[in-house]
C-alpha positions in Angstrom: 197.6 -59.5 107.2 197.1 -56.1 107.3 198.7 -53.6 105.1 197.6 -50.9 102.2 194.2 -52.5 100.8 193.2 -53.0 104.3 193.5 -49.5 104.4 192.0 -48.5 101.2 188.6 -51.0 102.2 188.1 -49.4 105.1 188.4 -46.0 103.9 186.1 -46.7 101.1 183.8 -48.1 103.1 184.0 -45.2 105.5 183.6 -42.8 102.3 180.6 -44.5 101.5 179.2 -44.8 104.7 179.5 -40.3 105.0 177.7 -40.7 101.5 174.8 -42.3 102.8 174.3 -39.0 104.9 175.6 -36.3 102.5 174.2 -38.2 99.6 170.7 -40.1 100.5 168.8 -40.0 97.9 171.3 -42.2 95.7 170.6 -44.6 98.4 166.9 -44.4 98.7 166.5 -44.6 95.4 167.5 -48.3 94.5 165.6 -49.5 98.2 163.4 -52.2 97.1 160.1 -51.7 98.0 159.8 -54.3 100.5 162.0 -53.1 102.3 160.5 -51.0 105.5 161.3 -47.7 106.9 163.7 -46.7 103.8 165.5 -43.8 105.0 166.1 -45.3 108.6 167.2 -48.1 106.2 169.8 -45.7 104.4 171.0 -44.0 107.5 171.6 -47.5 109.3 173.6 -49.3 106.6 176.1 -46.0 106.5 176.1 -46.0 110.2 177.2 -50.1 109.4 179.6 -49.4 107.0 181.5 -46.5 109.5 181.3 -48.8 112.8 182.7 -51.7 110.3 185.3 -50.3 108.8 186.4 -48.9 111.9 186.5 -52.5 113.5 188.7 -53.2 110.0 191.4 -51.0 111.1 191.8 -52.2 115.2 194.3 -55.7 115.7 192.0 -57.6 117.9 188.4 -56.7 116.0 189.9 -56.3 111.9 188.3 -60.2 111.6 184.8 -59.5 113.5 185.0 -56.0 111.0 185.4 -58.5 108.0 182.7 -60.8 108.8 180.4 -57.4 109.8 181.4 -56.3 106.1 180.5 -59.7 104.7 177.1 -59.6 106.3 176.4 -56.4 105.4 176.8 -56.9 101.6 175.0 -60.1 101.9 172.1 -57.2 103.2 172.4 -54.6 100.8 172.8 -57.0 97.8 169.1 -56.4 96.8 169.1 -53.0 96.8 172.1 -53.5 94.0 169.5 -56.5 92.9 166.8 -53.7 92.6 168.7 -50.9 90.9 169.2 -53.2 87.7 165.7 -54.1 87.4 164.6 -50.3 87.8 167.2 -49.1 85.2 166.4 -51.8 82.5 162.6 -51.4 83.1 163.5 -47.9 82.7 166.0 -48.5 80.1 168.5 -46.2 81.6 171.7 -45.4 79.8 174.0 -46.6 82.8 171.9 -50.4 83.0 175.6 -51.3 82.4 177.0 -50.0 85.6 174.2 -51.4 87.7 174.9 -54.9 86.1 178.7 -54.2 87.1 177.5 -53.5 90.8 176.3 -57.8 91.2 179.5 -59.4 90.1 181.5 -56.5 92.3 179.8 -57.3 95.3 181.3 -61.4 95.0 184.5 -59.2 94.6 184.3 -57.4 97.7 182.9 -60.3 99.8 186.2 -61.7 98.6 188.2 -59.1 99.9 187.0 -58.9 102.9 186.6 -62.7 103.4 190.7 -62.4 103.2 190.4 -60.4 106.8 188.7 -63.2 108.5 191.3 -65.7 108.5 
């Protein structure tokens, strides 16, 4: 099943995975607190997102890829988690887009879930 939004997620995921190097601060930002050693933090989930999207685009490791994807927005779920509750403590104008960010991430579980069959 592969075909153009195979190739789109893996390229956004490789775009966002550069991000978290050209980019950290966005990143390290929204880390919960609990969350030890942020920036190695930051610098390992783009390294994840690279090395998985990578796997995405190969025949015999595109369903490994997807469940790699899968676990890692399972992971980075509370950072998205914590960036709402800092921007409506903070009553930030752009509360709305971090709400948008929970619901997405069911969304792109989804479409990678569609890779692992």
């Amino acid at each position: 099943m592969q075909g153009p939004a195979l190739y789109i997620m893996a390229l956004a995921y490789i775009a966002a995975g550069i991000n978290h190097f050209l980019s950290p601060v966005i990143y390290l930002k929204i880390m919960p607190r609990w969350v030890p050693m942020h920036a190695f933090m930051v610098k390992l989930s783009g390294v994840c997102e690279i090395l998985f999207a990578t796997l995405l685009l190969i025949p015999g490791t595109m369903h490994l890829g997807a469940w790699l994807i899968i676990a890692l927005l399972v992971a980075v779920f509370p950072a998205n988690l914590q960036m709402a509750i800092d921007y409506r403590r903070k009553k930030n104008k752009f509360l709305w887009v971090a709400y948008l960010r929970l619901p997405l991430q069911i969304a792109l579980i989804w479409w990678a879930w569609l890779y692992t069959k």
